[in-house]
C-alpha positions in Angstrom: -12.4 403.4 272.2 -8.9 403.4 271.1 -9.1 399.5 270.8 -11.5 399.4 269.0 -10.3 401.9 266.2 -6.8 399.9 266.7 -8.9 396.7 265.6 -10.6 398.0 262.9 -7.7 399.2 261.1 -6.2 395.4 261.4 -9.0 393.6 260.1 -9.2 396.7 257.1 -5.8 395.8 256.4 -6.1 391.5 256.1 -8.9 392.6 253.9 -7.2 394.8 251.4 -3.7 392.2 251.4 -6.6 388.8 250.8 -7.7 391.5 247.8 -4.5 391.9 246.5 -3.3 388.3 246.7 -6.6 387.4 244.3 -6.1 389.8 242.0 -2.4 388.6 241.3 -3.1 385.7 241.0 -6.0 386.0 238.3 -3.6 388.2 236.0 -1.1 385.3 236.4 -3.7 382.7 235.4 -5.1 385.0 232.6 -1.0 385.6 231.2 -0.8 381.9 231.1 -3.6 381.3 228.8 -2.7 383.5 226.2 0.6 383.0 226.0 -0.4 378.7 225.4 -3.1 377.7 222.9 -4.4 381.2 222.2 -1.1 382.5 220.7 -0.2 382.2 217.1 2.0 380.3 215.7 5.5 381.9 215.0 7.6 378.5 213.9 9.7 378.2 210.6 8.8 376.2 207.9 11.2 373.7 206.9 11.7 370.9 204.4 14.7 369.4 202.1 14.9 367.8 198.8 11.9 366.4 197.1 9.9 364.9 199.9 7.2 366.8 201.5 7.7 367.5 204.8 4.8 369.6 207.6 5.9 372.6 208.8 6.3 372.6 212.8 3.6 374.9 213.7 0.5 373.4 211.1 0.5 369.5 210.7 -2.1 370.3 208.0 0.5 372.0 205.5 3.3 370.6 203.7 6.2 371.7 201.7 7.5 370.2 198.4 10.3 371.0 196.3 9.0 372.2 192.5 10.6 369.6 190.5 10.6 368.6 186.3 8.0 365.8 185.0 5.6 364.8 182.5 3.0 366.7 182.0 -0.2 365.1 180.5 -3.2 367.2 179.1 -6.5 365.2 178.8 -10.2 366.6 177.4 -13.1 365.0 179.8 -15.9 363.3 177.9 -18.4 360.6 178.6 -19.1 357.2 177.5 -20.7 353.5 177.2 -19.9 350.6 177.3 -21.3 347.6 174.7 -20.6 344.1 174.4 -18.2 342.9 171.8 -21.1 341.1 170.2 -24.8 340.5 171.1 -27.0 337.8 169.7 -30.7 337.3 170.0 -30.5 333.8 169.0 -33.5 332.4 167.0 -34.8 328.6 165.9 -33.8 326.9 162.4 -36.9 325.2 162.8 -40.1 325.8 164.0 -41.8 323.3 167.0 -42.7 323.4 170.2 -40.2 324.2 173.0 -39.4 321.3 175.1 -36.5 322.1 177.6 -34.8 325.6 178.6 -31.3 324.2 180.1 -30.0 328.1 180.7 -31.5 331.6 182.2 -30.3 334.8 182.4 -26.8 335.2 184.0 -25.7 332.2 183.1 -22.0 332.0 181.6 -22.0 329.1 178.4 -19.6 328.0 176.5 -19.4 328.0 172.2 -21.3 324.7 171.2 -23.4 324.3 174.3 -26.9 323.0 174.4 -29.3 325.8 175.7 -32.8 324.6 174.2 -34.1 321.8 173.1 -37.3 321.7 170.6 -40.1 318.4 170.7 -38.0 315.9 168.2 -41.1 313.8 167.6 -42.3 315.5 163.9 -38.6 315.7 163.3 -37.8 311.7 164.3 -40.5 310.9 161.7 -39.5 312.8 159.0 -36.2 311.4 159.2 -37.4 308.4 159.3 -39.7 308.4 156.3 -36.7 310.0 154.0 -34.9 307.0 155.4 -37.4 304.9 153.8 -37.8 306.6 150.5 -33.8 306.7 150.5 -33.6 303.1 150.6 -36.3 302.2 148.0 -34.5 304.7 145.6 -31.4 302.8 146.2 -33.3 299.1 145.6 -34.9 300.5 142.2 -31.6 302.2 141.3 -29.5 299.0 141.8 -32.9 297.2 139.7 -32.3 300.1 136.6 -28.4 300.0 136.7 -28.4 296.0 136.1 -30.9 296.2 133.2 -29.0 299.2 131.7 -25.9 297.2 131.7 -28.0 294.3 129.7 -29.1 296.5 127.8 -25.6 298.1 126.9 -24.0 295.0 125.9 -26.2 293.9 123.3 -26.3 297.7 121.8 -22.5 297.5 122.1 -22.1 294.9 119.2 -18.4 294.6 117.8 -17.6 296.4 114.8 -19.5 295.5 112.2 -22.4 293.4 113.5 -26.0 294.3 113.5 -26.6 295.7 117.2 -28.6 292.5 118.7 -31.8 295.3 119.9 -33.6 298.1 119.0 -32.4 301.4 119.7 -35.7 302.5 121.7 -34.8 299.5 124.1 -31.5 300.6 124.8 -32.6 304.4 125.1 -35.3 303.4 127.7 -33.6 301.9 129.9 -31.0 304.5 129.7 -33.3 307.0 131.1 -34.8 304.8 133.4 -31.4 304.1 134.9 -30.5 308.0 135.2 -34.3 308.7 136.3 -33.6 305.6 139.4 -29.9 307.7 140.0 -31.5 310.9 140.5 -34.0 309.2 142.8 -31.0 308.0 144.9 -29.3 311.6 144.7 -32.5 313.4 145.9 -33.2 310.8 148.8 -30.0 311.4 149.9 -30.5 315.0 150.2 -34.2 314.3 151.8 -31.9 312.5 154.5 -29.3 315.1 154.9 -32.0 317.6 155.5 -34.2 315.2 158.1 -31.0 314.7 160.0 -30.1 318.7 160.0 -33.8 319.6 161.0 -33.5 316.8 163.6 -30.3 318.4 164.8 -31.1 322.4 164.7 -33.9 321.1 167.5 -30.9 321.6 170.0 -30.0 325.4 169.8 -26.5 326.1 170.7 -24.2 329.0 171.6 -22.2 330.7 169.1 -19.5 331.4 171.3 -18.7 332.0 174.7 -20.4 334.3 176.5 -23.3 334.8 178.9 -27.1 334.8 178.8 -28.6 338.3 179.2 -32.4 337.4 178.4 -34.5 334.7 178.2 -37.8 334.8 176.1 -39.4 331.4 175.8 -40.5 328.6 178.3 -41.3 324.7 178.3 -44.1 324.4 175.7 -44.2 327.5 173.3 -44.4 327.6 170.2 -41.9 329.1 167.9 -41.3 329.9 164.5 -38.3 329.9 162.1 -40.0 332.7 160.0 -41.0 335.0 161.1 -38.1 334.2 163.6 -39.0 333.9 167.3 -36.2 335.4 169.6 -35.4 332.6 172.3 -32.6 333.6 174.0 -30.1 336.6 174.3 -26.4 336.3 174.6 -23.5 338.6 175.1 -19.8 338.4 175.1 -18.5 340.3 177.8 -14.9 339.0 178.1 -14.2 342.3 175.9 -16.4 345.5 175.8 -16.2 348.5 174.1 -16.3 351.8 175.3 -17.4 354.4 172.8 -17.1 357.9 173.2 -17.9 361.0 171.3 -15.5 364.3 171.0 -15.8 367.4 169.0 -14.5 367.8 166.1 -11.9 370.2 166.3 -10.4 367.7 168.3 -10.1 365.0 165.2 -6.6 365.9 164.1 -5.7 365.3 167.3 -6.4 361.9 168.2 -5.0 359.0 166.5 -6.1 355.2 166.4 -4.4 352.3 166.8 -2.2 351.3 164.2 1.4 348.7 163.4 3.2 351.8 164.4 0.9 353.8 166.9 -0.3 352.6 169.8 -3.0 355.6 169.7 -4.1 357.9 171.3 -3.9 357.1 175.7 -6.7 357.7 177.3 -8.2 357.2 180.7 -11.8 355.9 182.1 -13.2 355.0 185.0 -17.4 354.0 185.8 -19.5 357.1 187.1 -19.6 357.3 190.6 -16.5 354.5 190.6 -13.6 356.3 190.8 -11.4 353.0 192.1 -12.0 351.2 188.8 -10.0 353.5 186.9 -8.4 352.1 183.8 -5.7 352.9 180.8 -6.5 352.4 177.0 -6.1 353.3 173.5 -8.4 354.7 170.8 -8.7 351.7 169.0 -10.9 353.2 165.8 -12.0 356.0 165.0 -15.2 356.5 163.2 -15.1 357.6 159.5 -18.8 359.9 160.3 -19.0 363.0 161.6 -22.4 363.6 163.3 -23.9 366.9 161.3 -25.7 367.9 164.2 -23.3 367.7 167.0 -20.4 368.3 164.6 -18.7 365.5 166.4 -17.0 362.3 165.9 -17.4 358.5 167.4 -14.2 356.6 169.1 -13.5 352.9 170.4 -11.4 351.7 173.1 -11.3 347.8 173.8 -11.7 347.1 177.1 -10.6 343.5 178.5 -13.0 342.2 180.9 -12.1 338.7 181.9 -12.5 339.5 185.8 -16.0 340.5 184.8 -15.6 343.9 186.8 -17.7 346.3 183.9 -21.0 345.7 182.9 -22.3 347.1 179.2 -24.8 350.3 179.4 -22.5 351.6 182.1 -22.1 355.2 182.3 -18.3 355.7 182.3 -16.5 359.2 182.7 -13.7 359.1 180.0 -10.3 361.7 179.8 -8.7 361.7 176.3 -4.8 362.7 176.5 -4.8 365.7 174.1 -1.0 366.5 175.2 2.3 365.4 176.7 5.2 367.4 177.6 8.4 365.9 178.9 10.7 367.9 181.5 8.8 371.1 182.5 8.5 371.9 185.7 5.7 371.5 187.7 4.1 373.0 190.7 0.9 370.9 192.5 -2.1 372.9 191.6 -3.5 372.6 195.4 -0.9 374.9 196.0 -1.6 377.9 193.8 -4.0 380.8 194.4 -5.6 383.5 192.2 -4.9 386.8 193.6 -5.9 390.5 191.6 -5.9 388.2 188.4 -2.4 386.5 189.7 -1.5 383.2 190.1 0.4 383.2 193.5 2.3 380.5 195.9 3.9 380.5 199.3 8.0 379.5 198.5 9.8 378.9 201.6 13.1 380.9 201.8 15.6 381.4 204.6 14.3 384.6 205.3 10.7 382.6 206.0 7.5 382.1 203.9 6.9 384.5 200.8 3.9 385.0 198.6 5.5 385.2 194.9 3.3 385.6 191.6 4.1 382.9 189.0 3.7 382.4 185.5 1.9 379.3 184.4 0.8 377.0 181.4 -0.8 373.8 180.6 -2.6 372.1 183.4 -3.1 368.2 183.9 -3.4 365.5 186.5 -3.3 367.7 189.6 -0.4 370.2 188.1 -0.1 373.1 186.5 3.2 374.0 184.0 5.3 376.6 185.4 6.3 378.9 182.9 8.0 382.0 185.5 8.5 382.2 189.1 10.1 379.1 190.4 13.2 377.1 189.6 13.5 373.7 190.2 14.2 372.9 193.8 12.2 375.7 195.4 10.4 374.8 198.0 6.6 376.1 197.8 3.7 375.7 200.9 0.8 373.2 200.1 -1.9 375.0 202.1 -4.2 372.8 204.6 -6.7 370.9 202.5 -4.4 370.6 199.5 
């Protein structure tokens, strides 16, 4: 009986030393994790100079040094864009079409052939003046040579009886100015055969590219009223027009020989990569009564074809530009209680500090209390 007490009491004790040993080693395991990824993180911020660097601890932050620039101040808007100019080009003469060389999207060239009317009517009726021209000529040459005859005996020397009667030489006076202006109006019959004959090829005006195309191979069409054939644009320079109110107008300027006018920046809806810089090129004399606002023009070059008129572009006129002010990244300010607040990075650590600020423009706002330049301020994670 007293062995088996004796072995009880030793397998009671293994037991309660196996309990012991887990239990240790749990609170071990469970003081490792918290002291790895579950602890904050306690590390100083640090950065020099004027290049952003991440503080140890969050590779989502950075740190910048509050530096002086340019500030620019623009007013948003919205614009279009239109071709420089746009023809809906029309026949001389009426016919019958007989060839359409272009369609739509096609780039041409000033001078090019496009259409092509029937020449038959046209062929005759140059013809024919041809013909009437050249029996004008025979009967003028026929008039001239009697008129001459006629001259000389009228034209007696001084003194002498003239050897014919005066109707004679009056007659064939007029007959030989009558045959002359026979001549002159043949002449013109020809000239306008020959410019009928020619205004059946229609041509660009200038260089540009087809945007519609109305007629096809055996149509008629008519001079007057005037039947549109094709449409052409030139879109090697578009402008962008704009609207702004008009408290703005004394405040914008157009281009002149000594100002440039007023900058401005634009960029197609929903395009942000084909951002551009211009000018106000003119400004509209009109103000709209019912907007109470005012037209502008910027040219835009196009030569690498990249903008397309009717596009919807998003437009930023520069209403201000102040040189040397400092300027803090607007990312890294925060409205707090009705204060504007950042994180500035001091030996002592990281410190919340209200500031005093301005204007605001392209990503920055104008720091008019609070920081000096060369303080180093916190760009929070997402900035």
């Amino acid at each position: 009986m007293t062995s088996t007490k004796s072995h009880t009491r030793s397998m009671a004790s293994v037991i309660i030393i196996a309990s012991l040993t887990f239990a240790f080693s749990a609170c071990s395991k469970d003081s490792h994790t918290k002291s790895g990824f579950g602890s904050e993180d306690t590390s100083e911020v640090s950065g020099s100079g004027g290049q952003a660097t991440k503080p140890s601890g969050d590779s989502s932050r950075r740190v910048v040094a509050i530096q002086k620039g340019e500030l620019s101040v623009f007013q948003p808007t919205v614009g279009t864009l239109f071709p420089r100019q746009l023809t809906r080009i029309g026949a001389q003469v009426s016919g019958r079409v007989d060839e359409v060389l272009v369609d739509a999207g096609r780039g041409v060239k000033k001078g090019q052939v496009l259409l092509k009317l029937d020449q038959t009517q046209f062929l005759i009726r140059l013809q024919r003046a041809q013909a009437e021209l050249k029996a004008a000529s025979s009967n003028f040459t026929s008039s001239q040579l009697d008129f001459e005859r006629m001259k000389n005996l009228w034209e007696n020397p001084k003194g002498d009886q003239p050897s014919i009667p005066r109707k004679r030489y009056d007659d064939a006076l007029s007959d030989y100015e009558q045959a002359e202006a026979r001549v002159a109006l043949a002449n013109e019959a020809v000239a306008l055969s020959q410019y009928e004959l020619d205004e059946t090829e229609v041509k660009a005006p200038y260089d540009g590219m087809v945007t519609e195309r109305f007629v096809d191979p055996g149509q008629p069409v008519t001079a007057t009223p005037v039947t549109h054939l094709l449409e052409i644009q030139d879109l090697a320079e578009l402008h962008l027009e704009f609207t702004l109110p008009q408290s703005m107008l004394s405040g914008v300027r157009s281009t002149t020989e000594l100002d440039p006018g007023t900058p401005v920046e634009f960029w197609i809806d929903g395009m942000p990569e084909s951002k551009r810089d211009g000018r106000i090129q003119l400004i509209f004399p009109a103000v709209d009564q019912d907007t109470r606002s005012f037209k502008c023009r910027v040219i835009v070059d196009n030569a690498d074809g990249a903008f397309r008129p009717g596009l919807l572009v998003e437009v930023r006129v520069q209403v201000l530009s102040v040189q040397d002010v400092l300027l803090v990244p607007r990312e890294a300010v925060r409205r707090i209680g009705g204060e504007m607040q950042v994180t500035v990075v001091t030996d002592k650590g990281e410190q919340s500090r209200a500031i005093g600020v301005g204007q605001e423009g392209r990503g920055h706002f104008e720091i008019l209390t609070g920081l000096r330049e060369g303080e180093r301020i916190v760009i929070p994670s997402g900035g």
